[in-house]
PDB file of N, CA, C, O and CB in Angstrom:
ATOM      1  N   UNK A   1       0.129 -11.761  -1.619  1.00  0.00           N
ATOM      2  CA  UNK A   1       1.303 -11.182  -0.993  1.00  0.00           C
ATOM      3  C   UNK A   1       1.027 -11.002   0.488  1.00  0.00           C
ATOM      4  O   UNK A   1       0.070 -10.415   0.992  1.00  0.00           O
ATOM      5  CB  UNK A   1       1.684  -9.836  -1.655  1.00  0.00           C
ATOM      6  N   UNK A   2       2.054 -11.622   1.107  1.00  0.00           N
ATOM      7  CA  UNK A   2       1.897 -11.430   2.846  1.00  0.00           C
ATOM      8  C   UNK A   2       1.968  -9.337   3.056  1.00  0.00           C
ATOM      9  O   UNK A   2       2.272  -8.456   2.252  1.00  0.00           O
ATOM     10  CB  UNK A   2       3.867 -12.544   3.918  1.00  0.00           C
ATOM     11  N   UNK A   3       1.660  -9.307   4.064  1.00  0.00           N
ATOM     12  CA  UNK A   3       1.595  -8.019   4.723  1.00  0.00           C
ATOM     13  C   UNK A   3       2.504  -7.765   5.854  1.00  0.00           C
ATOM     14  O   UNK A   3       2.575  -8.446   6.877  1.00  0.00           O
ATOM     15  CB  UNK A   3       0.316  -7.817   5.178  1.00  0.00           C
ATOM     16  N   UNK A   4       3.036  -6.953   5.632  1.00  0.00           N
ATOM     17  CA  UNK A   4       4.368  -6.296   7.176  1.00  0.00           C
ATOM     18  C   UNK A   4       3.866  -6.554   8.058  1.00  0.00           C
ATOM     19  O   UNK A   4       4.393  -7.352   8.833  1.00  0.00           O
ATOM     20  CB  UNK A   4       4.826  -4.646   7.585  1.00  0.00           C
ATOM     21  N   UNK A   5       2.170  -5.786   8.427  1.00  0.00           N
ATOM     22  CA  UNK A   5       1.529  -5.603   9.531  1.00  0.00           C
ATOM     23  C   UNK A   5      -0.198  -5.863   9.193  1.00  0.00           C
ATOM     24  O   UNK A   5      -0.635  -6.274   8.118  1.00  0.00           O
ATOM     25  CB  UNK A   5       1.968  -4.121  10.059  1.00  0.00           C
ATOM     26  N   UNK A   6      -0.788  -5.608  10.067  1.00  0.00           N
ATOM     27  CA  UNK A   6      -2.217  -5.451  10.109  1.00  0.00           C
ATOM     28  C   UNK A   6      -2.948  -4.178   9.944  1.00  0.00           C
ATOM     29  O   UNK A   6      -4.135  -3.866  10.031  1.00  0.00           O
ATOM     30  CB  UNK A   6      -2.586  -5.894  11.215  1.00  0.00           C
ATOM     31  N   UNK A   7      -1.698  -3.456   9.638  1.00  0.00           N
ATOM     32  CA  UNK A   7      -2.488  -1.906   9.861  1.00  0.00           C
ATOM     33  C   UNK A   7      -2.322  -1.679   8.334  1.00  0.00           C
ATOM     34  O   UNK A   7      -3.252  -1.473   7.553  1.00  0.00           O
ATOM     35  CB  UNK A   7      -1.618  -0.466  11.068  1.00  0.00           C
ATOM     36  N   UNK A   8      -0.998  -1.746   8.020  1.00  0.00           N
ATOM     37  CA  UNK A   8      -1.109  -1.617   6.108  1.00  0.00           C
ATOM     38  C   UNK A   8      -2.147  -2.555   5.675  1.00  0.00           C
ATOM     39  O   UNK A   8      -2.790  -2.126   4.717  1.00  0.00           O
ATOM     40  CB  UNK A   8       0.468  -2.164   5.117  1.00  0.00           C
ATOM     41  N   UNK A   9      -2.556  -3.898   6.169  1.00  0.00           N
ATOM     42  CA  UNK A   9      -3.366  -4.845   5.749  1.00  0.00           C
ATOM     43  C   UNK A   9      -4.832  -3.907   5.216  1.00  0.00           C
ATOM     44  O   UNK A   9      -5.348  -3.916   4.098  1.00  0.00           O
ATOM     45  CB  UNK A   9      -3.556  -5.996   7.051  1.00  0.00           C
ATOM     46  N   UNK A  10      -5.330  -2.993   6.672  1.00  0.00           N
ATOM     47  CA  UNK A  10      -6.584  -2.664   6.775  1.00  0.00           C
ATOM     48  C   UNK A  10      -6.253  -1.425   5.761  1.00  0.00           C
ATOM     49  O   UNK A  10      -7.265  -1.202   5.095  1.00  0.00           O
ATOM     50  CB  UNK A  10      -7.207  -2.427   8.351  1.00  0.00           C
ATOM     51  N   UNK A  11      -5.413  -0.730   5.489  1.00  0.00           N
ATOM     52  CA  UNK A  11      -5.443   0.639   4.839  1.00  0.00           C
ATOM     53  C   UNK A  11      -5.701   0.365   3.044  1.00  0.00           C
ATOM     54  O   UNK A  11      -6.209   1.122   2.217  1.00  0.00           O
ATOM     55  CB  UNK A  11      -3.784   1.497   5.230  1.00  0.00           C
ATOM     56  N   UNK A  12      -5.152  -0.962   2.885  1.00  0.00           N
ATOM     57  CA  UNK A  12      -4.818  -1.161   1.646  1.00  0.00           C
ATOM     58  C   UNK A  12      -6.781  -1.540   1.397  1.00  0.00           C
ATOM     59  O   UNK A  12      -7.581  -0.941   0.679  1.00  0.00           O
ATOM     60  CB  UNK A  12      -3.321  -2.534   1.377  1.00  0.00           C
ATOM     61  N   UNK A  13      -6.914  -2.259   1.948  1.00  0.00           N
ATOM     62  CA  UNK A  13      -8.660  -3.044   2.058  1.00  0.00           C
ATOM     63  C   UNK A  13      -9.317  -1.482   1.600  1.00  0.00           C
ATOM     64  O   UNK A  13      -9.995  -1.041   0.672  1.00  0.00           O
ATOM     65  CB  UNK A  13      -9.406  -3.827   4.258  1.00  0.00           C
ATOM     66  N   UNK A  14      -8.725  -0.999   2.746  1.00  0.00           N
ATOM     67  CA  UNK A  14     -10.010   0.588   2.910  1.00  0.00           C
ATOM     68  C   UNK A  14      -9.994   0.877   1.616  1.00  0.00           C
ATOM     69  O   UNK A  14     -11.019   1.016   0.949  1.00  0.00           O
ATOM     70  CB  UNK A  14      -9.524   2.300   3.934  1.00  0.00           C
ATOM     71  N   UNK A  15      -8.741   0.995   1.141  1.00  0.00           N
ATOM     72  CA  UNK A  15      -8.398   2.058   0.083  1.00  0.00           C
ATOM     73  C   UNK A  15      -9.050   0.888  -1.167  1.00  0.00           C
ATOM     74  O   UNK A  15     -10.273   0.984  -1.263  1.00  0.00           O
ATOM     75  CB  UNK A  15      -6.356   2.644  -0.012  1.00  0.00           C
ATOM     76  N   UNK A  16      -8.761   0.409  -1.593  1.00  0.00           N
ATOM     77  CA  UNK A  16      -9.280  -0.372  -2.332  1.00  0.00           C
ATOM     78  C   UNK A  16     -11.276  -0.847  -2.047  1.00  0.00           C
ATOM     79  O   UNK A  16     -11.946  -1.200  -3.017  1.00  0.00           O
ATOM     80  CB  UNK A  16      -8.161  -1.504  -2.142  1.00  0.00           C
ATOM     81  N   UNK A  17     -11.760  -0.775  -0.939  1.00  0.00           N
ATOM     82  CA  UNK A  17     -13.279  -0.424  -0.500  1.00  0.00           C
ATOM     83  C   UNK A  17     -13.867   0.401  -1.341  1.00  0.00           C
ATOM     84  O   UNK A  17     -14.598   0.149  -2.299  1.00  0.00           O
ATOM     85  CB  UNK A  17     -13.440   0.223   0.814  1.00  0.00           C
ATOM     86  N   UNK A  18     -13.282   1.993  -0.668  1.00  0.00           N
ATOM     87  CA  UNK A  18     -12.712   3.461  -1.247  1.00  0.00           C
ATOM     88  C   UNK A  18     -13.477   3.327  -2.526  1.00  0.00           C
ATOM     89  O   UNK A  18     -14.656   3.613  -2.735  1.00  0.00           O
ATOM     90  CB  UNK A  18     -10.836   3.685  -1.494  1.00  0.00           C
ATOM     91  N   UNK A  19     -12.228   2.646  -3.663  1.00  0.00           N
ATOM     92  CA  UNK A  19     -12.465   2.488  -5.459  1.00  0.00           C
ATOM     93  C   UNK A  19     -13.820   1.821  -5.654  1.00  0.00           C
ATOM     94  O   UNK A  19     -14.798   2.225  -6.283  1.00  0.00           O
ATOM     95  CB  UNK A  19     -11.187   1.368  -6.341  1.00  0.00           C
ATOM     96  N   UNK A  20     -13.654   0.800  -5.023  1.00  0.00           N
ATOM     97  CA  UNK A  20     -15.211   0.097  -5.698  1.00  0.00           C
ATOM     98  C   UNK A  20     -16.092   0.738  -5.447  1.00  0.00           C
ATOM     99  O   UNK A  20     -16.766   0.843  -6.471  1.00  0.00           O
ATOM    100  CB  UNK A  20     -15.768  -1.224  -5.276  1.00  0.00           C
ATOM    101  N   UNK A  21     -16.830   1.637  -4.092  1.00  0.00           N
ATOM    102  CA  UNK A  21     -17.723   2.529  -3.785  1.00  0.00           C
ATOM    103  C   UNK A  21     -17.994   3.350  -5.073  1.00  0.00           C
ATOM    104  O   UNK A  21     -18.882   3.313  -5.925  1.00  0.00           O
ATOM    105  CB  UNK A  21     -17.268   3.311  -2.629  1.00  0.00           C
ATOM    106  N   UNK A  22     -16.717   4.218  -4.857  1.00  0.00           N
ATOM    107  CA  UNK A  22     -16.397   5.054  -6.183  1.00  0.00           C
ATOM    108  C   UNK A  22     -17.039   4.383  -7.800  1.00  0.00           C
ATOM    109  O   UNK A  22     -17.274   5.086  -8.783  1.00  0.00           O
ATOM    110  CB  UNK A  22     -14.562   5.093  -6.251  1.00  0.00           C
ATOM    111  N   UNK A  23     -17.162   3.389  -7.750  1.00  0.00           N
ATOM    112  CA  UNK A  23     -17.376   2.354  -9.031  1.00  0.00           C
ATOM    113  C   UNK A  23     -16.574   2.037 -10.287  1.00  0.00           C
ATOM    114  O   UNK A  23     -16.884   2.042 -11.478  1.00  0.00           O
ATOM    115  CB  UNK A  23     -18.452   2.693  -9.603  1.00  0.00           C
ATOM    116  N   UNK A  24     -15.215   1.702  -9.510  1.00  0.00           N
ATOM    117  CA  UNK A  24     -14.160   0.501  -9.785  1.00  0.00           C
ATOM    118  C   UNK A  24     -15.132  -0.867 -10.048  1.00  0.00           C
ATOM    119  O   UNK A  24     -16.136  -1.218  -9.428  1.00  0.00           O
ATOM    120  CB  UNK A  24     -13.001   0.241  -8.278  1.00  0.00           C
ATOM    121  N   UNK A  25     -14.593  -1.373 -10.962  1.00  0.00           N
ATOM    122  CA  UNK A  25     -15.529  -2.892 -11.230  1.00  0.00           C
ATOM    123  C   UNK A  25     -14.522  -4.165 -10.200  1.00  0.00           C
ATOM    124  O   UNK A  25     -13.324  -3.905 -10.088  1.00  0.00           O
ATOM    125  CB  UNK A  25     -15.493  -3.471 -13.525  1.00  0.00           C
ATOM    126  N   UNK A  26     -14.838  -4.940  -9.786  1.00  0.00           N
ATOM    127  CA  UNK A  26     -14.472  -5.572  -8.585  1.00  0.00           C
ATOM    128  C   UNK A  26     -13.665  -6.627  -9.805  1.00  0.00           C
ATOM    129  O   UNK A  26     -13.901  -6.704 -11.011  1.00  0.00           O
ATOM    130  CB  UNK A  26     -15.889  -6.185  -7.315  1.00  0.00           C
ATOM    131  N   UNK A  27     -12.451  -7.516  -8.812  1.00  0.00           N
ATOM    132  CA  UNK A  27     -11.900  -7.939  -9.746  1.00  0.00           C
ATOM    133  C   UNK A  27     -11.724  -9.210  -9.558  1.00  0.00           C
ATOM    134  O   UNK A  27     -10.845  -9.802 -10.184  1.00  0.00           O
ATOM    135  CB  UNK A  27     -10.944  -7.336 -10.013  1.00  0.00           C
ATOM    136  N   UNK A  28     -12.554  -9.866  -8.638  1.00  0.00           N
ATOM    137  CA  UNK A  28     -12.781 -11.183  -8.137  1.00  0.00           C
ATOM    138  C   UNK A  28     -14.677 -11.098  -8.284  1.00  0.00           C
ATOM    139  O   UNK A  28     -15.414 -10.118  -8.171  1.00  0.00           O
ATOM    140  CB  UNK A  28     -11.973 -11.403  -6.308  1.00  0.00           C
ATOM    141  N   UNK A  29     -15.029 -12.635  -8.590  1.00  0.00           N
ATOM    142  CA  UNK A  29     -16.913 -12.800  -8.475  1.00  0.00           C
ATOM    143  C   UNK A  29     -17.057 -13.091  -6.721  1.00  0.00           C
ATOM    144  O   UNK A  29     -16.539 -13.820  -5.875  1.00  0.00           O
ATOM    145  CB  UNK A  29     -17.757 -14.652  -9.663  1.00  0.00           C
ATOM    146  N   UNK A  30     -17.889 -12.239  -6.788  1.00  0.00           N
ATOM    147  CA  UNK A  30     -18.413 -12.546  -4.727  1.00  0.00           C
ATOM    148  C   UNK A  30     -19.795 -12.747  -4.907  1.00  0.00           C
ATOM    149  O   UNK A  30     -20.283 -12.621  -6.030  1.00  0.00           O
ATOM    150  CB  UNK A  30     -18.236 -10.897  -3.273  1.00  0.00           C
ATOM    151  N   UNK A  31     -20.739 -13.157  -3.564  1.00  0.00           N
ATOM    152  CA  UNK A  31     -21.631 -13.216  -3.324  1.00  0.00           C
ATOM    153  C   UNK A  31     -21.937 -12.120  -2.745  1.00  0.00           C
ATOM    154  O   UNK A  31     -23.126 -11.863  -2.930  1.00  0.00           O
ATOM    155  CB  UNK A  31     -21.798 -14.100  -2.920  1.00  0.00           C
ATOM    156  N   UNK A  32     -21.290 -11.195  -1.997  1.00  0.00           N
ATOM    157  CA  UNK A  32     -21.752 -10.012  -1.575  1.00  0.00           C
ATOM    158  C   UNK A  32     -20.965  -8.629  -2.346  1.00  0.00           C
ATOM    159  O   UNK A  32     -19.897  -8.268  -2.840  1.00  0.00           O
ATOM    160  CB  UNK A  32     -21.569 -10.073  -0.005  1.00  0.00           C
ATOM    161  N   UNK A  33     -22.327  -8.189  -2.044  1.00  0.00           N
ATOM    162  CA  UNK A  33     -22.332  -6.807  -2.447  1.00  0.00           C
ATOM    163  C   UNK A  33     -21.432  -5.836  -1.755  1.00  0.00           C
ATOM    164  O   UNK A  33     -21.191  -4.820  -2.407  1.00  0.00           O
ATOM    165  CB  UNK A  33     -23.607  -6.338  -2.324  1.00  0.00           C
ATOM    166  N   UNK A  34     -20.950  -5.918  -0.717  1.00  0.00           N
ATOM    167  CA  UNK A  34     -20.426  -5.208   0.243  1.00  0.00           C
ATOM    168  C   UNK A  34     -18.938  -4.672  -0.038  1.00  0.00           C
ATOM    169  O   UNK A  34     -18.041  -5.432   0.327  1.00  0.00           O
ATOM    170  CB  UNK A  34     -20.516  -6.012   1.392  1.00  0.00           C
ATOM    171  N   UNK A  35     -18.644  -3.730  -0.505  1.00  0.00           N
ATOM    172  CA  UNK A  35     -17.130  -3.118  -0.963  1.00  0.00           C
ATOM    173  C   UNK A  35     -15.936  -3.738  -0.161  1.00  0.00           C
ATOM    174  O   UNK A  35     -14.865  -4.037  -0.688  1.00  0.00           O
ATOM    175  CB  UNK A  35     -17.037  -1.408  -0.685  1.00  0.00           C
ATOM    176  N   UNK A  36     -16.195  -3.882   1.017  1.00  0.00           N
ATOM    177  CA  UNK A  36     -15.184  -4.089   2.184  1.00  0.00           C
ATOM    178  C   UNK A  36     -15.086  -5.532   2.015  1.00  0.00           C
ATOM    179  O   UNK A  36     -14.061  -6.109   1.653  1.00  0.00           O
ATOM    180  CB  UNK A  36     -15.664  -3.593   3.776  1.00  0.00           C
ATOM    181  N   UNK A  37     -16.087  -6.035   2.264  1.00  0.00           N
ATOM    182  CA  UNK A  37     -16.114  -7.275   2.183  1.00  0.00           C
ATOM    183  C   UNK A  37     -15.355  -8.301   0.445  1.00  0.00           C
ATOM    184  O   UNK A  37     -14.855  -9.415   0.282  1.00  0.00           O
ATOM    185  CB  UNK A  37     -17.749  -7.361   2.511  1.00  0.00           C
ATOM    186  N   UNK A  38     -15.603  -7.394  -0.272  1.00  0.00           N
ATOM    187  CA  UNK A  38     -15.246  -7.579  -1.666  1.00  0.00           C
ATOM    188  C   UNK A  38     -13.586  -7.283  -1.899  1.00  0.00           C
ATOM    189  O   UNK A  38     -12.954  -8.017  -2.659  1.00  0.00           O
ATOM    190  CB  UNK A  38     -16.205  -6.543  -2.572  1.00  0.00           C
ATOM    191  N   UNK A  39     -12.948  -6.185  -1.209  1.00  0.00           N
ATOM    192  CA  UNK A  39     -11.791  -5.764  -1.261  1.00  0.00           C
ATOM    193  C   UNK A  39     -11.019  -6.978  -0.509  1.00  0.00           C
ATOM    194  O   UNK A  39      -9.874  -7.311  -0.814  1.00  0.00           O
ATOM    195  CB  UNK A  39     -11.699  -4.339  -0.689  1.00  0.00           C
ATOM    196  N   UNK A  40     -11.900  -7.693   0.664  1.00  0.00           N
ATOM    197  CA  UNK A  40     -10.679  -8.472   1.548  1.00  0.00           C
ATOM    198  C   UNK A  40     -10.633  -9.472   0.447  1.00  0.00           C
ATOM    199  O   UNK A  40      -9.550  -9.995   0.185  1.00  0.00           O
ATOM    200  CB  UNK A  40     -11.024  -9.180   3.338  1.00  0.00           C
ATOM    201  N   UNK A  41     -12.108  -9.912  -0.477  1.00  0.00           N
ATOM    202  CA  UNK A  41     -11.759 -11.305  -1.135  1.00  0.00           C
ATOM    203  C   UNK A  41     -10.916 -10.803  -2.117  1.00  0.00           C
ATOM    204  O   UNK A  41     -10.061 -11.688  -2.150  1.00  0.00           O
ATOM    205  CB  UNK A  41     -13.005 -12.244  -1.765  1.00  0.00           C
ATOM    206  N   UNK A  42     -10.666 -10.172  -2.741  1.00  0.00           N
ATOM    207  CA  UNK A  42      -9.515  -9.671  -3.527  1.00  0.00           C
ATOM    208  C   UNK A  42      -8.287  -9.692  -2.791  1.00  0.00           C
ATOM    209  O   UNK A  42      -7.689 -10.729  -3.081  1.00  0.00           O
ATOM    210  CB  UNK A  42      -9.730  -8.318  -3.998  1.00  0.00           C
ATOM    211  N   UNK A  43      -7.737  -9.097  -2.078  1.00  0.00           N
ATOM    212  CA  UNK A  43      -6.612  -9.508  -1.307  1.00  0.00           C
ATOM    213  C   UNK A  43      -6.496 -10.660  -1.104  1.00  0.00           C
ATOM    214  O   UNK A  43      -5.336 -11.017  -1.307  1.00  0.00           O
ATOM    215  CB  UNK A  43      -6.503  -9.037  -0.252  1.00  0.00           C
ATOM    216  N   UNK A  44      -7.379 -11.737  -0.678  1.00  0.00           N
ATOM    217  CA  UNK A  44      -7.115 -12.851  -0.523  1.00  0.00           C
ATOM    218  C   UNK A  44      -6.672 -13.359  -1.508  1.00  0.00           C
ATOM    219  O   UNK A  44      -5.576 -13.919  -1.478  1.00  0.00           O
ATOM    220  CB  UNK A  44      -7.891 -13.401  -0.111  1.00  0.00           C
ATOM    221  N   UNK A  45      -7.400 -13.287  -2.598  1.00  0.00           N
ATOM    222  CA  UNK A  45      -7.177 -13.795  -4.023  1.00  0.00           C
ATOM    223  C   UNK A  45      -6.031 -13.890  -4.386  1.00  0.00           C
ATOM    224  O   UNK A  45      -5.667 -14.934  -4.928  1.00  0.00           O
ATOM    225  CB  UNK A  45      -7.698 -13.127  -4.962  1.00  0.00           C
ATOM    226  N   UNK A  46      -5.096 -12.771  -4.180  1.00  0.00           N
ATOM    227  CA  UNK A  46      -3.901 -12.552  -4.170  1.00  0.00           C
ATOM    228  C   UNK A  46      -4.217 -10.980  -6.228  1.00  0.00           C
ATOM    229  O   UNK A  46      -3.668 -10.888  -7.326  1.00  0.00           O
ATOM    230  CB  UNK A  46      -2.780 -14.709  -4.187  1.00  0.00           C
ATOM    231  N   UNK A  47      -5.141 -10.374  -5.641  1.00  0.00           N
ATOM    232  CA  UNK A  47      -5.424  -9.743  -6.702  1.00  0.00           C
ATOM    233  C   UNK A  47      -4.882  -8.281  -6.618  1.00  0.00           C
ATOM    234  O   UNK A  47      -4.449  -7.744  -7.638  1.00  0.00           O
ATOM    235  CB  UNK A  47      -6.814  -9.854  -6.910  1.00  0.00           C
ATOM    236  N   UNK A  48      -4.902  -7.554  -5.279  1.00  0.00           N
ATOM    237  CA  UNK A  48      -4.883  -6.685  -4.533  1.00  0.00           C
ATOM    238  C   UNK A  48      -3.414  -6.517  -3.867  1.00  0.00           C
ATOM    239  O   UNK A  48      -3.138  -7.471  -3.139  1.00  0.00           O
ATOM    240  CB  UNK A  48      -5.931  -6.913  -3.727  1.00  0.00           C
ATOM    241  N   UNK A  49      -2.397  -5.510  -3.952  1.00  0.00           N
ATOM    242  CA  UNK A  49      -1.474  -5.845  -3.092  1.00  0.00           C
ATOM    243  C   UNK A  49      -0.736  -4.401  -2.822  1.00  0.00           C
ATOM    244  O   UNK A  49      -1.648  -3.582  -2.710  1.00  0.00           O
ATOM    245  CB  UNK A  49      -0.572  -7.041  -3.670  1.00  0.00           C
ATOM    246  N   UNK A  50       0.101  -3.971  -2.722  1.00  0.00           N
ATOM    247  CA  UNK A  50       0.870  -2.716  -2.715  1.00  0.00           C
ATOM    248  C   UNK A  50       2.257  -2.445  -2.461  1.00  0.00           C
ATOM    249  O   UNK A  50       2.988  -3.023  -1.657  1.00  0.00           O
ATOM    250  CB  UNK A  50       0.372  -2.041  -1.956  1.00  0.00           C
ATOM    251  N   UNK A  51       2.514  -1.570  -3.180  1.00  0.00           N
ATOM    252  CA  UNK A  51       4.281  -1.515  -3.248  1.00  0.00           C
ATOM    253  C   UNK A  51       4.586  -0.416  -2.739  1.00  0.00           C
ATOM    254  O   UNK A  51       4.285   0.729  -3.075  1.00  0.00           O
ATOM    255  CB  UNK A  51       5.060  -1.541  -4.682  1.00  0.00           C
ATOM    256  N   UNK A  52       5.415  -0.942  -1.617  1.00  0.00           N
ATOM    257  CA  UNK A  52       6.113  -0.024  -0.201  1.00  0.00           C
ATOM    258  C   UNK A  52       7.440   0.647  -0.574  1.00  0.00           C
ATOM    259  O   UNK A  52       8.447   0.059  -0.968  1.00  0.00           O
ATOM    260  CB  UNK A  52       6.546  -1.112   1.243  1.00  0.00           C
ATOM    261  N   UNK A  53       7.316   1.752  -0.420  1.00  0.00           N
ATOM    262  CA  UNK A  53       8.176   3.086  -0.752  1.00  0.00           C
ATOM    263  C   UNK A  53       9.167   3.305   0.553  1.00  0.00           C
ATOM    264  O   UNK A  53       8.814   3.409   1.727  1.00  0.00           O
ATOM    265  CB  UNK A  53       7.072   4.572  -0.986  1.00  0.00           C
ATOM    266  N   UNK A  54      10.681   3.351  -0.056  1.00  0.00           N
ATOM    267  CA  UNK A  54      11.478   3.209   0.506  1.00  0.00           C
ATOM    268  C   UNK A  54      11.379   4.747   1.112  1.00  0.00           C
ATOM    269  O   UNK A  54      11.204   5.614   0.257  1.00  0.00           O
ATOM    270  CB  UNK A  54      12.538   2.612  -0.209  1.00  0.00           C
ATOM    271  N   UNK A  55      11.478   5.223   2.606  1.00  0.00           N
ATOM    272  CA  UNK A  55      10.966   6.654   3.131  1.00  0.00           C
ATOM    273  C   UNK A  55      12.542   7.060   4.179  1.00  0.00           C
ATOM    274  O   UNK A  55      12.913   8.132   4.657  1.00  0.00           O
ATOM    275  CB  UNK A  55       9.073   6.452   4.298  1.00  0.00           C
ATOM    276  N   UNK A  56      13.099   5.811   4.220  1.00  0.00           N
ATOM    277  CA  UNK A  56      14.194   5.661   5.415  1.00  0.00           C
ATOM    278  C   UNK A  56      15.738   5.983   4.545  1.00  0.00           C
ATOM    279  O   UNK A  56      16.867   5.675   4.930  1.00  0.00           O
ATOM    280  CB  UNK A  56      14.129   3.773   6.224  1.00  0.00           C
ATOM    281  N   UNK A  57      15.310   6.769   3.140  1.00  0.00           N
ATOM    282  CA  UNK A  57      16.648   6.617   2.814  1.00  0.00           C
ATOM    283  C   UNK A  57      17.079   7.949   2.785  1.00  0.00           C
ATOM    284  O   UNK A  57      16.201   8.745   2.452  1.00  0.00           O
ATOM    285  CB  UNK A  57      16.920   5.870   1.569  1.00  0.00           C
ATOM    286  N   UNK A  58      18.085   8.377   3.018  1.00  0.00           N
ATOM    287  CA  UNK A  58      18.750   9.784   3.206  1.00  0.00           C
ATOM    288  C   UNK A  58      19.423  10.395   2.575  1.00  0.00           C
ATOM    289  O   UNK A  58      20.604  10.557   2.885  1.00  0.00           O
ATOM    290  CB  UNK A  58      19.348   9.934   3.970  1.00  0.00           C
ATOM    291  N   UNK A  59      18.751  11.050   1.233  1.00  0.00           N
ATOM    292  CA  UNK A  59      19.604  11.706   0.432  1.00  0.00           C
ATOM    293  C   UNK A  59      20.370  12.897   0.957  1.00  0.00           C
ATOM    294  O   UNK A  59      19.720  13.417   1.864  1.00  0.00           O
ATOM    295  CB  UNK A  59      18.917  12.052  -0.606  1.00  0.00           C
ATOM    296  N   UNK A  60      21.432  13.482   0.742  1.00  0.00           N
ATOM    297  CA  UNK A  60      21.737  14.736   1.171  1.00  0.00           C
ATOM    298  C   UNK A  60      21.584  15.665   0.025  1.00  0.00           C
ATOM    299  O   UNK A  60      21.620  15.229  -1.126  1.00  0.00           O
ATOM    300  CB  UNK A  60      23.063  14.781   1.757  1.00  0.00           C
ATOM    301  N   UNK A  61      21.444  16.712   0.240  1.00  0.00           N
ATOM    302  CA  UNK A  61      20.998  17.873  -0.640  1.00  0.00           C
ATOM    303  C   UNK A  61      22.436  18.599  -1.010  1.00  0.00           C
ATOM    304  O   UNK A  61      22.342  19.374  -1.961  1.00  0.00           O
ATOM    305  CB  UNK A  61      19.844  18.974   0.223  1.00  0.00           C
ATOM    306  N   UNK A  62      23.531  18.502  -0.522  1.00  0.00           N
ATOM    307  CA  UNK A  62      24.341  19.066  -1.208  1.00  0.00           C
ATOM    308  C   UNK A  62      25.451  17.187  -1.282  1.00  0.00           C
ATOM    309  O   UNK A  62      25.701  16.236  -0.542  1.00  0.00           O
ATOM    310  CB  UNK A  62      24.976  20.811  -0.305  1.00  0.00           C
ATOM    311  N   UNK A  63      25.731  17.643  -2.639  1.00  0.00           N
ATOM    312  CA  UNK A  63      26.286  16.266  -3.361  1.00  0.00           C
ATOM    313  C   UNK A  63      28.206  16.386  -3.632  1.00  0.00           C
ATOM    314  O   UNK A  63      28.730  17.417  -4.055  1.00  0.00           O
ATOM    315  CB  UNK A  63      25.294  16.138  -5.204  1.00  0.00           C
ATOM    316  N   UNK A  64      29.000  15.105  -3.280  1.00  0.00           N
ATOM    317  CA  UNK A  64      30.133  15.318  -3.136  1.00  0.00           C
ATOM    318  C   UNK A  64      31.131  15.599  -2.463  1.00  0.00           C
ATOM    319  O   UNK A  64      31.191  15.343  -1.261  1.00  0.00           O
ATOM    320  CB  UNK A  64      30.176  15.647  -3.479  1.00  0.00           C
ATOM    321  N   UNK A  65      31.844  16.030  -2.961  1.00  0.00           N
ATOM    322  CA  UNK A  65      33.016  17.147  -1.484  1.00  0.00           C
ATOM    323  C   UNK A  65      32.190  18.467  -1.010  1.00  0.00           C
ATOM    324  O   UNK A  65      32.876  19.133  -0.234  1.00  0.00           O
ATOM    325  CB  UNK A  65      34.956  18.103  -2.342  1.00  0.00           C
ATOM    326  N   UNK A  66      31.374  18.826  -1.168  1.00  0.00           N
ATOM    327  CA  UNK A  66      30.757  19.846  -0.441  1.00  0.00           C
ATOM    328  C   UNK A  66      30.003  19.682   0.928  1.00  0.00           C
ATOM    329  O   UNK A  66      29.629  20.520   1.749  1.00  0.00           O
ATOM    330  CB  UNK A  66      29.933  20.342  -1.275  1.00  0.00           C
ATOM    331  N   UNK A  67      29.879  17.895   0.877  1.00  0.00           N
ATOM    332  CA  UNK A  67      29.374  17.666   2.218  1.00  0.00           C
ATOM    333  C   UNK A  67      29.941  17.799   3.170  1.00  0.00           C
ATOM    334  O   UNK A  67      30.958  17.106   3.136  1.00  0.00           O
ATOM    335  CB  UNK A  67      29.011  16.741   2.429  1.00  0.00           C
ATOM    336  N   UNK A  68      29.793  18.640   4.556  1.00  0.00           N
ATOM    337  CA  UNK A  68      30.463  18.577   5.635  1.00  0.00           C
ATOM    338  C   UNK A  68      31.060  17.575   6.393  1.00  0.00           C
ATOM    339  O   UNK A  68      30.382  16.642   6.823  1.00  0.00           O
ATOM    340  CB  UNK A  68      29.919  19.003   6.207  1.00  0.00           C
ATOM    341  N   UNK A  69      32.090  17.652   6.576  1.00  0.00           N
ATOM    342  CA  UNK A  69      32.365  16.904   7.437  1.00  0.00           C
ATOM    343  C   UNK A  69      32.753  17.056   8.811  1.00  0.00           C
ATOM    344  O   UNK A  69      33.609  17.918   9.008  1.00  0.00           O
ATOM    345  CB  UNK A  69      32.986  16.423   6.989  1.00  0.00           C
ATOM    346  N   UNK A  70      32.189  16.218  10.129  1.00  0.00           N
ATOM    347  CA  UNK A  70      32.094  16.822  11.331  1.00  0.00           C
ATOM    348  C   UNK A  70      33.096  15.642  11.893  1.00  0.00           C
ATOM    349  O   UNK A  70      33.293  14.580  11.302  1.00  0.00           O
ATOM    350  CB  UNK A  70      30.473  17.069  11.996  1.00  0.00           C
ATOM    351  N   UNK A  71      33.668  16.009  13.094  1.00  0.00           N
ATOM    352  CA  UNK A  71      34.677  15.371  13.865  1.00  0.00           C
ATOM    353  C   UNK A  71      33.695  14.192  14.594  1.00  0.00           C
ATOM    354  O   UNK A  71      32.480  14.031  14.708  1.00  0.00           O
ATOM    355  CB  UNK A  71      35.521  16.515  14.968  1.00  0.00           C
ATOM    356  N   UNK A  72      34.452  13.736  14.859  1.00  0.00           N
ATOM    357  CA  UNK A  72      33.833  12.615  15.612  1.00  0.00           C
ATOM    358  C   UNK A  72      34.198  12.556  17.413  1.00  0.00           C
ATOM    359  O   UNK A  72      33.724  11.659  18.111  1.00  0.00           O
ATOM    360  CB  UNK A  72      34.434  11.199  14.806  1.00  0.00           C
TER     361      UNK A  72
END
């Protein structure tokens, strides 16, 4: 799965680093030992990925005709 950015890229790696440290069993075969290094070949793999939470949506807390309405 492609990535929005480079910064979710690196958070998702970390976080997934993070687990294997912890001793998560890795879910791709590597030659290195290295968590970080192990998390990117998983992402690459296409093993690794994450599902982005909609944060921009605006519920209102009072529901219906009770919502105000303001002039324009």
């Amino acid at each position: 799965r492609e990535f929005d950015s480079n910064f979710r890229y690196v958070l998702v790696a970390a976080r997934r680093a993070r687990q294997i440290q912890q001793g998560a069993q890795p879910l791709v075969v590597s030659r290195t030992t290295k968590p970080h290094k192990v998390a990117q070949e998983e992402i690459k793999a296409g093993k690794v990925g994450y599902i982005r939470r909609e944060t921009n949506v605006l519920r209102p807390e009072v529901e219906g005709p009770a919502i105000p309405r303001f002039a324009s």
